[in-house]
C-alpha positions in Angstrom: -54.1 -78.4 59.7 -50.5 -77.9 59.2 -48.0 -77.0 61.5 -45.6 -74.2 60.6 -42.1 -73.9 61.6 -41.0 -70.9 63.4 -37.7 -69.4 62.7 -37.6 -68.1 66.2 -36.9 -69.4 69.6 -39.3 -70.0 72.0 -39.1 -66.9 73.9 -38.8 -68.4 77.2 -35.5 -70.2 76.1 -34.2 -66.8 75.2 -35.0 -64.8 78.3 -32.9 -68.1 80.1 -29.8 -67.4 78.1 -30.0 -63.7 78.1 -29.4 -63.8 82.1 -27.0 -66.0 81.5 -25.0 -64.0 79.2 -25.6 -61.1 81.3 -24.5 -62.8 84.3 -21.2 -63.6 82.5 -20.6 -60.0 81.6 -20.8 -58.8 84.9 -18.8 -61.0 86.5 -15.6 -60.1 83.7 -16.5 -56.3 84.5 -16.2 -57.0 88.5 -12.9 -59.1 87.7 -11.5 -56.5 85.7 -12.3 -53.6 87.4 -11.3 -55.3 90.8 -7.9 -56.6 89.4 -7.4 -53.0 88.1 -8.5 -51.5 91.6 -6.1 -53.7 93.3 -3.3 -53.5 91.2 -3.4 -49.4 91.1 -3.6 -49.1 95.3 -1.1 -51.4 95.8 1.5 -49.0 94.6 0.7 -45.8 96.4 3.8 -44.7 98.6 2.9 -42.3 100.8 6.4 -39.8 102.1 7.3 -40.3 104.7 10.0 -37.7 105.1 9.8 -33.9 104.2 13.1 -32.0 104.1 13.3 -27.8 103.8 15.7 -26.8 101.2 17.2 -23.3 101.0 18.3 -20.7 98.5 20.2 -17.8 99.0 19.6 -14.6 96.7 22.3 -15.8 94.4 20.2 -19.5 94.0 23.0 -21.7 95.9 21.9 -24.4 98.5 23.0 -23.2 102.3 22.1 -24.5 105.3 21.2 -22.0 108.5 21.8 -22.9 111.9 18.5 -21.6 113.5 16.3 -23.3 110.9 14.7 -26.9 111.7 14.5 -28.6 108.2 13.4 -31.6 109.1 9.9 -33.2 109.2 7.5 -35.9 109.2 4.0 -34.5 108.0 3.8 -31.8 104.4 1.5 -29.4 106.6 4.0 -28.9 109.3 6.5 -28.3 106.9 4.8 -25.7 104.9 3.7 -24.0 107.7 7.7 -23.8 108.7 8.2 -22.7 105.3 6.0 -19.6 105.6 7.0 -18.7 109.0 11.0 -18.9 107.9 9.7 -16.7 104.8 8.5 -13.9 106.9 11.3 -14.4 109.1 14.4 -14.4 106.7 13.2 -12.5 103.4 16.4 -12.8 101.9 16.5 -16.5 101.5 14.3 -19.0 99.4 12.8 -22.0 100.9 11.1 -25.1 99.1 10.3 -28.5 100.1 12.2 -31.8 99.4 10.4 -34.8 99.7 11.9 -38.0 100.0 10.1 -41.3 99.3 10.7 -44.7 100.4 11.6 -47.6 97.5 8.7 -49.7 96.3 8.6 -53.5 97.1 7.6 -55.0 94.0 6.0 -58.7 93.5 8.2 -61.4 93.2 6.8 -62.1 89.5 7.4 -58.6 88.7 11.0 -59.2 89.5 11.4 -62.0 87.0 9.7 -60.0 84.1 12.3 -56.8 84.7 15.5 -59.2 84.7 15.0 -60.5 81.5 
């Protein structure tokens, strides 16, 4: 009898190196994704400060006495802005929000100066 020569693997050593590889590939995919995931919530500002701006008929900023125009929360201040709608038809109101500056890294810092 002669022994032939396979071409292939033996299966078993195959099966061994596809987990392997596919243990690899999910761990780049969790440190991608994660670093992504980190790096976009890190950034989210949130207002903190809403402000009521207002129109006259003829589009120019004025400023009413009676009217509170400052606020912490965006659903307290629309809910001004419709009341102060009803109230003074002659005037527009919108919102101005202000938001705070954003901290960046200290390595982010050295990339922007150069």
């Amino acid at each position: 009898m002669s022994s032939v020569i396979s071409a292939y693997k033996d299966p078993v050593e195959n099966h061994h190196m596809k987990k392997i590889i596919e243990k690899i590939v999910t761990g780049f995919f969790v440190i991608i994704l994660g670093t992504l995931w980190y790096c976009s919530t890190k950034y989210h500002v949130k207002p903190n400060h809403y402000s009521i701006v207002i129109y006259d008929i003829f589009g120019k900023q004025v400023e009413i006495d009676e009217i509170r125009t400052d606020f912490k929360t965006q659903k307290v201040a629309q809910s001004y802005i419709s009341e102060y709608q009803k109230r003074f038809p002659h005037y527009d109101f919108s919102m101005a929000i202000e938001i705070p500056q954003i901290k960046r890294n200290l390595i982010l810092r050295k990339f922007n100066q150069r």
